[in-house]
KEKE-3310 file (N, C-alpha, C; in steps of 0.2 Angstrom, whole numbers, plus 5000, padded with zeros to 4 digits):
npx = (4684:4695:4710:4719:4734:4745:4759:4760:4756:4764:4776:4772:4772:4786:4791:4785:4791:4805:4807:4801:4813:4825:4820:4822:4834:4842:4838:4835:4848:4857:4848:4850:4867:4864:4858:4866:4879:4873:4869:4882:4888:4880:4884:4897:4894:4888:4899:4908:4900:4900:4915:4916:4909:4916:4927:4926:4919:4933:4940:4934:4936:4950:4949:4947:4956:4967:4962:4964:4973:4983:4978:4982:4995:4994:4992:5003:5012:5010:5010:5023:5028:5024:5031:5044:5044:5041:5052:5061:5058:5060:5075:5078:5075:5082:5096:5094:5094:5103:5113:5109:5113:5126:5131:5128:5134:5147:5147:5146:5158:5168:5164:5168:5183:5187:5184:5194:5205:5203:5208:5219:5226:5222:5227:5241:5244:5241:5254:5261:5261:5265:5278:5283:5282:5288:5300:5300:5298:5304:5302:5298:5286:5276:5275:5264:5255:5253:5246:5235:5228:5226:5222:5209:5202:5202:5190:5179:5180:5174:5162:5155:5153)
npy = (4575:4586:4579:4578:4574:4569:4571:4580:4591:4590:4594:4609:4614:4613:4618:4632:4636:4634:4645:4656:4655:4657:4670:4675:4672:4675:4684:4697:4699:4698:4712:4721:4723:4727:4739:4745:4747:4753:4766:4770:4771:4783:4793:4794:4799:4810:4816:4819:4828:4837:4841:4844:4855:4863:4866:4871:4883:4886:4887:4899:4909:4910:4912:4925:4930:4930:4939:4951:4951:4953:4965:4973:4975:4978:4992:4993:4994:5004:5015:5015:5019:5030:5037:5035:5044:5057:5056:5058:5068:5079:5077:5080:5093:5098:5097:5103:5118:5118:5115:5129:5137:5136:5141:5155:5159:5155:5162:5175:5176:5175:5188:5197:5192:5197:5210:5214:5209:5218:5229:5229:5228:5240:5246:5246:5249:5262:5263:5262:5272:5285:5280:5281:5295:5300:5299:5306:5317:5320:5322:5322:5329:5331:5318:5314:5323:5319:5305:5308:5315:5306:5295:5302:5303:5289:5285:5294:5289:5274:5278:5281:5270)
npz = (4961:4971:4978:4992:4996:5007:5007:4999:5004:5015:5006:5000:5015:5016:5006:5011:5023:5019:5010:5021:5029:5019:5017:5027:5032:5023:5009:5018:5026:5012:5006:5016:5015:5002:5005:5012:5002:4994:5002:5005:4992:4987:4997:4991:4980:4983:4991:4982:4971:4980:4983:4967:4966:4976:4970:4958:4962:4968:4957:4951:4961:4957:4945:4945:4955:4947:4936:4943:4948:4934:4931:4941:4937:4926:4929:4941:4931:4923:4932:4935:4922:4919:4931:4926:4914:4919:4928:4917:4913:4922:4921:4910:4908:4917:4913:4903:4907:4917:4903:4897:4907:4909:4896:4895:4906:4900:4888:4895:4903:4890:4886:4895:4894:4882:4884:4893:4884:4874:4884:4887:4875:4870:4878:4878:4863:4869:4876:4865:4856:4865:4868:4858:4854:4862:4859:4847:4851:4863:4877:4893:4901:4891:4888:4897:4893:4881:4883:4891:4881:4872:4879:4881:4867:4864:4875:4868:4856:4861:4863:4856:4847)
capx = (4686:4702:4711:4724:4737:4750:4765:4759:4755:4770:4779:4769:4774:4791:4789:4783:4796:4810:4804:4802:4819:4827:4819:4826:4841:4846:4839:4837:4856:4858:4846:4855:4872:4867:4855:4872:4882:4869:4869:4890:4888:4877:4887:4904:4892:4887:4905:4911:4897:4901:4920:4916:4905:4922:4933:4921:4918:4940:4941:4932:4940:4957:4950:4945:4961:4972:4961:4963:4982:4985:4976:4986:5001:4996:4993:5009:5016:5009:5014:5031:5030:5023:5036:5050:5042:5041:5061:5066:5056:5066:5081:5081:5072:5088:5100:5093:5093:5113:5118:5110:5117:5135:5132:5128:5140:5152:5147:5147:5168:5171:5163:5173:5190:5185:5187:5201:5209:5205:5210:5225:5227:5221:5233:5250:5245:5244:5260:5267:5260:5267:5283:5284:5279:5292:5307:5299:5299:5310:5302:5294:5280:5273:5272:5258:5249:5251:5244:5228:5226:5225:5215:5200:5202:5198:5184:5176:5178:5172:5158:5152:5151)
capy = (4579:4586:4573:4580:4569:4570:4571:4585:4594:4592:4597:4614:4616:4616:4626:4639:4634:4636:4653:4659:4653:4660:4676:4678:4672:4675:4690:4701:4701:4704:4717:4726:4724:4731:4746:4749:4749:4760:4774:4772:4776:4790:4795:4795:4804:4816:4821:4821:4833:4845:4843:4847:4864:4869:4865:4876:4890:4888:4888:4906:4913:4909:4917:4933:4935:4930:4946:4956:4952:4955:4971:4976:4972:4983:4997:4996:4995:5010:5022:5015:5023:5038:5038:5036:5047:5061:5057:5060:5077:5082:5075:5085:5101:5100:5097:5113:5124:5120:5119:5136:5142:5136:5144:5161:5157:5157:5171:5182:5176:5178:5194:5200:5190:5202:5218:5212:5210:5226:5236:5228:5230:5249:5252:5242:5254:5270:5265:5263:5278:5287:5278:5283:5302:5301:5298:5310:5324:5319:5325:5318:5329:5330:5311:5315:5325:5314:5300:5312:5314:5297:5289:5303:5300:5282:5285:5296:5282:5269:5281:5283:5263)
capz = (4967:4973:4985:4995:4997:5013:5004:4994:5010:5018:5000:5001:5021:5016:5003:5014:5030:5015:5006:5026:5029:5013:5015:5035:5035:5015:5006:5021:5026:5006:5006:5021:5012:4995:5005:5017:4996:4991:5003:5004:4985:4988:5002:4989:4973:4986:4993:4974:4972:4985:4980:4962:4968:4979:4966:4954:4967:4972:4950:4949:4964:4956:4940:4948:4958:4942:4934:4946:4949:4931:4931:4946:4934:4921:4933:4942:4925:4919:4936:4932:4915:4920:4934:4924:4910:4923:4928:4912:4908:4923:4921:4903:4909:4923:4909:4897:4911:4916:4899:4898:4912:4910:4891:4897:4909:4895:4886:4899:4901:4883:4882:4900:4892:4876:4885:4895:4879:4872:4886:4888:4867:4869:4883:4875:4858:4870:4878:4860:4854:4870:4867:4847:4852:4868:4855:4844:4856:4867:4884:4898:4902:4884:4887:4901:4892:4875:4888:4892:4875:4869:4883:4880:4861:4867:4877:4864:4851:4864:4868:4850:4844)
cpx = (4694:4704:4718:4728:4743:4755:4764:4759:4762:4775:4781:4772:4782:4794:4791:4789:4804:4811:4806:4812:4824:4826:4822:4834:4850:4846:4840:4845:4858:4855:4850:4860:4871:4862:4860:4876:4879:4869:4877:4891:4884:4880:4893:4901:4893:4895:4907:4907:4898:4907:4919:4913:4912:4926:4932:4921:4929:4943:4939:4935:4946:4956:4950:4951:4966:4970:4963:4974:4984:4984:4982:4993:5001:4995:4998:5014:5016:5012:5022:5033:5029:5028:5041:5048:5043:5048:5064:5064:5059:5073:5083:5079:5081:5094:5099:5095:5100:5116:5116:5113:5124:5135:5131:5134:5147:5152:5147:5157:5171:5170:5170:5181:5189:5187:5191:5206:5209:5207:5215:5228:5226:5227:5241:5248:5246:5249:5265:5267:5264:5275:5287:5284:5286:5298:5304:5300:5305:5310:5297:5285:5275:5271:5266:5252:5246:5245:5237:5225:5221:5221:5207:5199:5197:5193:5180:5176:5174:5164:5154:5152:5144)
cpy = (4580:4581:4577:4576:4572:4574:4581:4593:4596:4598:4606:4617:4617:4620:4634:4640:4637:4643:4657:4659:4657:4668:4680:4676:4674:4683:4697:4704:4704:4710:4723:4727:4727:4738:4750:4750:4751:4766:4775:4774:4783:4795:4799:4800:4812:4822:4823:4828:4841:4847:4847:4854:4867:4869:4871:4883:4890:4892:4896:4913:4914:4914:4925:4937:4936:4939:4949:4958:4954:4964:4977:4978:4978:4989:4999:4998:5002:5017:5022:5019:5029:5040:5041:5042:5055:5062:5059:5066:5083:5082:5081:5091:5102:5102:5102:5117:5122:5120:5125:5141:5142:5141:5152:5162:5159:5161:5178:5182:5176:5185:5198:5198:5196:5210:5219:5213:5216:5230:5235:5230:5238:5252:5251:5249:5263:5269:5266:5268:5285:5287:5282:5291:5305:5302:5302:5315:5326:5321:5323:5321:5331:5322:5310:5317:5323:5310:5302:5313:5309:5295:5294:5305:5292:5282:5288:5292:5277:5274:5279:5275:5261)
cpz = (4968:4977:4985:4997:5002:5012:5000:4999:5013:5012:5003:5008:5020:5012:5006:5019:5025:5012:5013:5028:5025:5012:5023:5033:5025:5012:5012:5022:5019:5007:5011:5018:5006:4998:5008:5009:4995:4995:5005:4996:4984:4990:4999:4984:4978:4988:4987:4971:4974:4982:4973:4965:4971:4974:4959:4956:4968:4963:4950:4952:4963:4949:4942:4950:4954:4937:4936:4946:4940:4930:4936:4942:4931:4924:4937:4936:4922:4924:4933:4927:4916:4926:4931:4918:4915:4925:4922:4909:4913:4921:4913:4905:4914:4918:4906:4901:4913:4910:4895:4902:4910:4901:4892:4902:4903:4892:4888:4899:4896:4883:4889:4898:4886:4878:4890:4892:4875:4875:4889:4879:4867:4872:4881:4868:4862:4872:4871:4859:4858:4868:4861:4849:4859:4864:4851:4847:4859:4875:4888:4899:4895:4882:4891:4899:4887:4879:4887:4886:4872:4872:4880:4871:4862:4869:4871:4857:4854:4865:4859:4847:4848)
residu = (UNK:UNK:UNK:UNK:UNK:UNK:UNK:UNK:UNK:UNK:UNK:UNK:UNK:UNK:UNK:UNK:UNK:UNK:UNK:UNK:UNK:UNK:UNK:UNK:UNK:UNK:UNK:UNK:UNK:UNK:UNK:UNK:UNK:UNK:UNK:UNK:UNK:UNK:UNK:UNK:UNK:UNK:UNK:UNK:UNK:UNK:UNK:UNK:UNK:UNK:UNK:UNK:UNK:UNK:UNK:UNK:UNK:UNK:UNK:UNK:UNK:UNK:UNK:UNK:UNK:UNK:UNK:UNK:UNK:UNK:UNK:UNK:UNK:UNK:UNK:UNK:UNK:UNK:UNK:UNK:UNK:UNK:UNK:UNK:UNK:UNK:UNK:UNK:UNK:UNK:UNK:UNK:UNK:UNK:UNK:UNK:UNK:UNK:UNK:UNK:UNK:UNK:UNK:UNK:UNK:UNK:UNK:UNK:UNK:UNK:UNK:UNK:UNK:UNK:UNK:UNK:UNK:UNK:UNK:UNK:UNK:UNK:UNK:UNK:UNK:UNK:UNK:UNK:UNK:UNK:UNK:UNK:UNK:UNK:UNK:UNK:UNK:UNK:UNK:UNK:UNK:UNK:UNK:UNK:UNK:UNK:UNK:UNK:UNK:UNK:UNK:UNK:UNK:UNK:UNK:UNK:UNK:UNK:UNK:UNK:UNK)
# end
């Protein structure tokens, strides 16, 4: 048979007395320290988490506004072209149209210098003519009516070209 010996008894009592002890005054307080380290690590995973999602979400919205600002770029760039494209198709239509005008402009004053100078050229030859027929004659009113002559000679030539 079993015999139970005192010693053995007690053993077992403290045993239990010890395990109960170890288990109040030992693992609990661990237990608390490593479930307070576990939801402070949770606590860091989690905020890392959300950080990364904003950092992702701030990431997309800096991609979009970089598209968008480039876009913006090549369409101001493009007005400017068609701006300045537009400046310069007046700027030349302005320029043909004054140095047409100032060309016409001159050709009108060459052609008026032109018969300026012929009808000063006409009228020096009918004085010569006049002169030359003056000393040939010799008399005043034969030089009035040479005069009359001469100029509608000149019209009827100038009429006939």
């Amino acid at each position: 048979m079993l015999r139970i010996d005192l010693n053995l008894l007690w053993t077992i009592l403290n045993l239990l007395l010890l395990f109960i002890l170890v288990k109040i005054f030992l693992f609990k307080p661990v237990q608390k320290i490593i479930a307070a380290r576990q939801e402070e690590v949770d606590k860091q995973l989690d905020d890392a988490k959300a950080a990364q999602t904003e950092a992702d979400e701030l990431k997309v919205k800096y991609a979009d506004s970089l598209a968008g600002m480039e876009e913006e770029r090549k369409k101001t760039l493009q007005d400017a072209r068609k701006n300045a494209d537009e400046e310069y198709k007046k700027i030349v239509s302005s320029a043909q149209a004054q140095a047409k005008q100032i060309k016409e402009e001159a050709v009108l004053q060459a052609e008026s210098e032109k018969e300026q100078i012929l009808k000063k050229a006409e009228q020096e030859i009918a004085d010569m003519v006049v002169d030359a027929a003056t000393k040939v004659v010799g008399s005043k009113s034969g030089v009035e009516i040479d005069r009359s002559l001469y100029d509608e000679f000149l019209d009827k030539a100038g009429e006939q070209e």
